[in-house]
SEVODREN-82377 format. One record per atom (N, C-alpha, C, O, CB): x, y, z. Coordinates in pm, whole numbers, plus 50000, padded with zeros to 5 digits. Glycine has a CB too. Example, Ala and Ser with C-alpha at 12.3 -4.5 7.8 and 13.67 -1.06 7.14 Angstrom:
2
513194943150780 512304955050780 513204967050780 514244966850846 511314955350905 512854977550708 513674989450714 512905000350787 513415011450804 514084994050572 
//
This chain:
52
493124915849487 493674927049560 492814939349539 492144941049437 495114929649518 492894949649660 492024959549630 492954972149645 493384973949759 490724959349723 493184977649586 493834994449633 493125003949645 492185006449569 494725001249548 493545012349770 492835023249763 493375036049791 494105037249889 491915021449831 493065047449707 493815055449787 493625063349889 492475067749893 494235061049735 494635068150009 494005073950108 494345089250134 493815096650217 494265066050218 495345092150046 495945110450048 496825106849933 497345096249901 497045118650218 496825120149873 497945125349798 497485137849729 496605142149654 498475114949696 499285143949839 499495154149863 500985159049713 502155156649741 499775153350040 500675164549590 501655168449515 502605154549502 502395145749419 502325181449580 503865154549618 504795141449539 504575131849665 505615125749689 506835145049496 503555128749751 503725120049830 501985114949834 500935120349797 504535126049966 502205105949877 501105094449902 500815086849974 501855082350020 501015087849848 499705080650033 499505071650106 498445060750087 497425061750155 499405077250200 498585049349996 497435042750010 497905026850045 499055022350052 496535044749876 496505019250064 496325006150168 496044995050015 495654997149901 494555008050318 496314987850062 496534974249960 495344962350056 495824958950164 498784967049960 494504958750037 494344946350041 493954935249980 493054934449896 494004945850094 495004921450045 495244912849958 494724902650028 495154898950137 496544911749912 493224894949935 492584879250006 493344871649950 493764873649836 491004873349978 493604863050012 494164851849970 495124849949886 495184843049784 493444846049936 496214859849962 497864856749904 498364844949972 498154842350091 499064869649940 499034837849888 499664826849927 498274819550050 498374812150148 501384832149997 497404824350000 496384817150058 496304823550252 495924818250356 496874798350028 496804835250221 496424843950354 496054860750310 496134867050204 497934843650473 495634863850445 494874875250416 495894888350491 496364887050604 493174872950484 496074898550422 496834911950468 496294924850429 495694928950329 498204912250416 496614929250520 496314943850490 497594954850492 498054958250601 495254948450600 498034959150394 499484968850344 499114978450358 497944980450328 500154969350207 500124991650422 499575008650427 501055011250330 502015004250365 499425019450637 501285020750213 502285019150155 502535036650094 501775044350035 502065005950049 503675037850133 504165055750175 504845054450038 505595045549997 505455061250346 504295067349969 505265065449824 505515081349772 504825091549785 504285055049677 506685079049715 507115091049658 507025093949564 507385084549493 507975093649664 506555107249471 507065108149327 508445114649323 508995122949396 506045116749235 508935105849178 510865108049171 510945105549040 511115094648986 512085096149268 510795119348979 511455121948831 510065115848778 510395105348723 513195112748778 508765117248768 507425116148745 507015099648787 505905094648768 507135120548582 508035093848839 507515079048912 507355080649009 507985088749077 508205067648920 506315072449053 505425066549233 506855059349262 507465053949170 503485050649233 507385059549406 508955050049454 507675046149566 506805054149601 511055060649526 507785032849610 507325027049772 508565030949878 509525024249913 507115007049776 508275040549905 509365043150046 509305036050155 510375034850216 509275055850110 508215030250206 507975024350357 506455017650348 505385023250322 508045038050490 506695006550373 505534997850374 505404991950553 506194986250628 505844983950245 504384995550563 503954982650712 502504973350684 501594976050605 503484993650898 502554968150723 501264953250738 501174945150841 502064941450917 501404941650639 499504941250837 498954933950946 498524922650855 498074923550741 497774941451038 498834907550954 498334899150878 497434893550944 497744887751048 499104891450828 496074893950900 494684890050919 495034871250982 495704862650924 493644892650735 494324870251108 494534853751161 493394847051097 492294852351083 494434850751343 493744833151051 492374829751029 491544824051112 490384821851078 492284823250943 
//
């Protein structure tokens, strides 16, 4: 898996996940997160799954 980050702004965030060969397929995650009480929360995730 690769993370990366793409903004963060004070308590919010935005970074992309990609994952080769989960369960032996390929995705790409964009993943919206909050800070809450000094923790990262995943608020909203979307993904594309790569065809092989």
């Amino acid at each position: 898996m690769n993370v990366t980050i793409l903004q963060v702004v004070e308590t919010v965030a935005v970074v992309r996940v990609e994952a080769d060969n989960w369960t032996g397929q390929r995705y790409t995650d964009f993943l919206a997160l909050l800070k809450v009480d000094e923790h990262w929360k995943i608020m909203q995730k979307v993904f594309h799954h790569h065809a092989a």
